[in-house]
N, C-alpha and C positions, 0 to 999 in steps of 0.2 A: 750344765748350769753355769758353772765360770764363762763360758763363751757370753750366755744371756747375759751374764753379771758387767761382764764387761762391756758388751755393747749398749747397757742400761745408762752403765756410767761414762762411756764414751758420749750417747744421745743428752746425756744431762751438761756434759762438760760444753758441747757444741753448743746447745741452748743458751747457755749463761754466757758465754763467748759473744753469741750472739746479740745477745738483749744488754751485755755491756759496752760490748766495743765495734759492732758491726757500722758504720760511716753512714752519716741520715745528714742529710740537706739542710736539717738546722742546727743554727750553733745559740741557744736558749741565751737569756738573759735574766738574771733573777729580778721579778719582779715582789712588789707587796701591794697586792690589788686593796683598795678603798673599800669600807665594808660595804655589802649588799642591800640594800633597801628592801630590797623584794617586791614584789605584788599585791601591794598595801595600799590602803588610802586612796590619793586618786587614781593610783595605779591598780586599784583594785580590779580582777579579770571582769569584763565585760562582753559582748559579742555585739556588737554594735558596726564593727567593720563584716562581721561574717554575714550580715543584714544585707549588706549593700546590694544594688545593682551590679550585675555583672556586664563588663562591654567588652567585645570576643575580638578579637587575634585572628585573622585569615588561617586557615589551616597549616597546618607544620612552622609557625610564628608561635615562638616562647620566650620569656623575660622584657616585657616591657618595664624598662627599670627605671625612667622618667620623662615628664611631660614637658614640651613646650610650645608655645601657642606662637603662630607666624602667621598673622591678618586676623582672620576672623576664626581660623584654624587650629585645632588641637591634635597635636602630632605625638607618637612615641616611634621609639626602637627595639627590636631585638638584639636574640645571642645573636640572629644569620645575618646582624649587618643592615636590616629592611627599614626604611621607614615607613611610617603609614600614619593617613590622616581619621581622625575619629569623624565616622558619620554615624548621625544617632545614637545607637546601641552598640556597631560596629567598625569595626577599624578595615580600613580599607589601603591594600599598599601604590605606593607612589615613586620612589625610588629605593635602588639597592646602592647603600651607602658603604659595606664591608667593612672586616674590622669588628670590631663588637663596643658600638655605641652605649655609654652609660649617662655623662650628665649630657645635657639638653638645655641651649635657652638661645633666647631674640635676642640678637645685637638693634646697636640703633637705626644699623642701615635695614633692618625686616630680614637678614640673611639667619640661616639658623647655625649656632655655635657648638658645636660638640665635642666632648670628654671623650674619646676613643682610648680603650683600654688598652690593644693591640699600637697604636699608630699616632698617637699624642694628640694635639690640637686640633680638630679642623673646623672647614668653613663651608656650609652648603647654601648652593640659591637653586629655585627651579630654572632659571637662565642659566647660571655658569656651572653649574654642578659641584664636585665636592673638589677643595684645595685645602690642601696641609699647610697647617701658619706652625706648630711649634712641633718638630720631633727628637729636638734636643734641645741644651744648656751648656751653653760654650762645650759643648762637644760631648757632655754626657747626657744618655739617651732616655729619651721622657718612659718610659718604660710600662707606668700605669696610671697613664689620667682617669681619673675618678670622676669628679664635678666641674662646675662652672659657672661663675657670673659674671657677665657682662654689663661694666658701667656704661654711664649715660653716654661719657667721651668714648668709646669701643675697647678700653682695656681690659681685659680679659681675665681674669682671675681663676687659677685652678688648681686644683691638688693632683698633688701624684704618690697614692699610698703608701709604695715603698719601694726603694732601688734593688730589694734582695731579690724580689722574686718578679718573677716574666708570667703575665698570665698566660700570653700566646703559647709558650713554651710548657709552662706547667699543669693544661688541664683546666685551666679558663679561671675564670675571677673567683668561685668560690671557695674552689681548696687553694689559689694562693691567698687570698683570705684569709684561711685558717690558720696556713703555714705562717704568716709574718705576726698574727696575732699571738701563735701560740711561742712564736721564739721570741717575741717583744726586742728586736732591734729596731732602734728609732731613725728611721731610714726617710721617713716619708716627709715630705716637706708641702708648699704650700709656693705658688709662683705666679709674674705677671705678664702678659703681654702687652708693653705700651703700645698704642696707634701708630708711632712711626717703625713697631716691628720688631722695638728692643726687646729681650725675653731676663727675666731676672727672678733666683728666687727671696724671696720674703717673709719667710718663717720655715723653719726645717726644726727637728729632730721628734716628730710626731713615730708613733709604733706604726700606725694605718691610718692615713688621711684620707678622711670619706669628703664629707658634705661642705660647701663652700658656700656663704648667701651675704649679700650685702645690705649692712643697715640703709634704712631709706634714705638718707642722707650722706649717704655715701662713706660717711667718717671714720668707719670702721668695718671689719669680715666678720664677722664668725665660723670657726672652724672644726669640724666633727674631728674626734681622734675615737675610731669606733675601738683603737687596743687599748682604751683606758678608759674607756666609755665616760667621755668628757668630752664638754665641748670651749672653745679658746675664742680669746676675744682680741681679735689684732688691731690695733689703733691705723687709721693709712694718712692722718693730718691730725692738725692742731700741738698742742703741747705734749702728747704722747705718741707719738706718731715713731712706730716701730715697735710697741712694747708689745708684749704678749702677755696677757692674764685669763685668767682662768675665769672663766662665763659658768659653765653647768660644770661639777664634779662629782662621781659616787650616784652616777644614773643607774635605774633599775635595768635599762640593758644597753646596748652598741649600738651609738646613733649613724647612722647611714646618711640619706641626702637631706639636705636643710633647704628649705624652701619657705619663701618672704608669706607672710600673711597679710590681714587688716590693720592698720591703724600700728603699724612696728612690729606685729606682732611676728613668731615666727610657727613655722610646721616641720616635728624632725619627727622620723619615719625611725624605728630603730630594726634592727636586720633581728635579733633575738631579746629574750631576757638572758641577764649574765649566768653564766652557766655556772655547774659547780666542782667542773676540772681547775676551776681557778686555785683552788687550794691548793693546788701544786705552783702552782706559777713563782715562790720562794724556792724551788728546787730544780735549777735548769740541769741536772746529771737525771732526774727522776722525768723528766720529760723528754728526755731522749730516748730512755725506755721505752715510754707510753707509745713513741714517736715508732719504735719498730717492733710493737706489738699488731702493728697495721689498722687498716681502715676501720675497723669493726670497733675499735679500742680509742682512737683519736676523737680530737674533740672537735666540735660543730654546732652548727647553730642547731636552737629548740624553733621549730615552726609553731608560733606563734606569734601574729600578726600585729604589731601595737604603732601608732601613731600618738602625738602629742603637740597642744599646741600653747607659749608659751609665752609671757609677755616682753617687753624692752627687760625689764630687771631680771628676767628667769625665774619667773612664779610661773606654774603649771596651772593652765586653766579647762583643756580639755584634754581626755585622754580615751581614744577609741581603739578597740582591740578587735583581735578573733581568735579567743581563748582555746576554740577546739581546733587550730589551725590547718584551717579548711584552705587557705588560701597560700602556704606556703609561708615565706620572707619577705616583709615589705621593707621596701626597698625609699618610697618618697611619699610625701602629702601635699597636694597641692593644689589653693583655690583659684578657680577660674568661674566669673563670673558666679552666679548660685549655687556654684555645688563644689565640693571636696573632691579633688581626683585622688587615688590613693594606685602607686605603682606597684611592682612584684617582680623579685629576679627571676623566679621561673613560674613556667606554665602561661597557659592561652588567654589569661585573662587579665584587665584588671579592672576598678572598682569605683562603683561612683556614687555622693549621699547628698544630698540637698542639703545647704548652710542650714537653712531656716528647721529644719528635724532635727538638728544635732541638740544633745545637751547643753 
């Protein structure tokens, strides 16, 4: 029985050892998250996005994560790097781009500009094929380009999440994801590429820098910080030109890619509703815990599908979901011509609603 006894208490001793001191890949930051709003009001659950049209993914094609249109053409990406053109109902592929493409858009010359999560900035044509414009900053490496807009003159505007974590390295975009949201070091910044090829960045100390979109007017960015689930409103001219303020704070979940609407308006896609491991997030020694109790026990996004669409001031005017989260993480909302495209980080699909049926 002493033998049991002590190997009981030897197994306990290891444990604690364990869960207090065993070395985990983050080093936490105490936050105080903004109260929750919840799923109220207009955010109240709907299933309006779980309605949609489905428009399919070539077989073994998964996370088309957003849209961008080049002629008359509507194009997305996957995890495998693929592009593909939407016909009809169907996406059809076209080139393999590599890397794992996330933001999407038309430059002015009709070339397509892409967020490469793996590989930083590039630049694809059906002529010249795909060329790398940013994969560093005076020497430190773009690591996780997220989004991107392209002004009228070809400067380039993109976020890079955050310097801690390598998606290529850690298991791909979603659990570094989780990993920088849940250590909240403010790593992630926000950068330009001038037309003569200068690179600079332009706002930094964001937790997770997601979605990047340009007022119509060029005179300002807005900026997703999906680890504060907030979004930033960066001046780029006039009398405030550099400042940073606060546009959306204390959203109902973690806004993802930001995409231009009608008439100013904007379209953010959120990845989740705010979760409720955030109650720990004042406790960065209790989250290192949680951190090597393993995958079962860590925290992660609720599949539950919400887009929102919002005005110049940041009044909420439509908000479409898929409460029983049929479709996964959405990822972007974006109108083209008559209809709402709406993205998804994973699985073969994604989804489409005619303007004129929505709310």
């Amino acid at each position: 029985m002493k033998l049991v006894r002590r190997g009981l208490l030897l197994l306990v001793v290891l444990g604690a050892a364990y869960l207090l001191f065993w070395p985990v890949p983050l080093e936490p930051e105490k936050w105080e998250p903004s109260p929750n709003p919840g799923l109220t009001g207009a955010f109240a659950p709907n299933t309006l996005l779980g309605d949609a049209a489905h428009l399919q993914l070539p077989e073994g094609a998964d996370g088309p994560e957003d849209f961008a249109v080049l002629g008359d053409g509507i194009y997305t990406s996957d995890v495998n790097g693929g592009l593909f053109r939407l016909d009809g109902d169907q996406f059809t592929k076209v080139a393999d781009l590599g890397g794992r493409p996330l933001g999407l858009d038309e430059g002015p010359d009709g070339a397509l500009y892409i967020a490469d999560s793996y590989r930083g900035v590039m630049r694809w044509s059906e002529d010249e094929g795909l060329t790398p414009l940013v994969t560093d900053i005076n020497g430190d490496p773009v690591i996780y380009a997220n989004q991107l807009d392209v002004a009228r003159d070809g400067t380039i505007y993109f976020s890079n999440s955050t310097n801690r974590f390598d998606p290529e390295t850690m298991g791909g975009t979603k659990p570094t994801s989780v990993m920088a949201i849940f250590e909240q070091s403010r790593t992630g910044y926000v950068a330009r590429r001038l037309p003569d090829g200068t690179v600079e960045k332009i706002a930094e100390g964001f937790v997770y820098t997601n979605g990047v979109v340009l007022a119509p007017d060029e005179s300002h960015l807005l900026i997703a910080d999906s680890g504060r689930a907030s979004i930033h409103k960066l001046w780029l001219n006039g009398e405030k030109e550099g400042q940073l303020e606060p546009f959306l704070t204390g959203l109902p979940g973690y806004p993802d890619n930001l995409e231009p609407g009608a008439d100013g308006t904007i379209w953010v896609a959120f990845a989740s509703p705010r979760v409720p491991v955030e109650a720990v997030m004042p406790y960065p020694f209790l989250r290192k815990i949680i951190w090597r109790l393993g995958p079962l026990v860590r925290p992660g996004p609720i599949e539950h599908g919400m887009v929102a669409q919002y005005d110049s001031d940041g009044t909420v005017l439509r908000v479409l979901q898929d409460a029983e989260g049929a479709l996964g993480i959405t990822t972007g909302a974006r109108m083209i011509g008559d209809h709402l495209y709406v993205s998804m980080l994973e699985g073969p699909i994604a989804v489409r609603l005619p303007l004129d049926a929505l709310p």
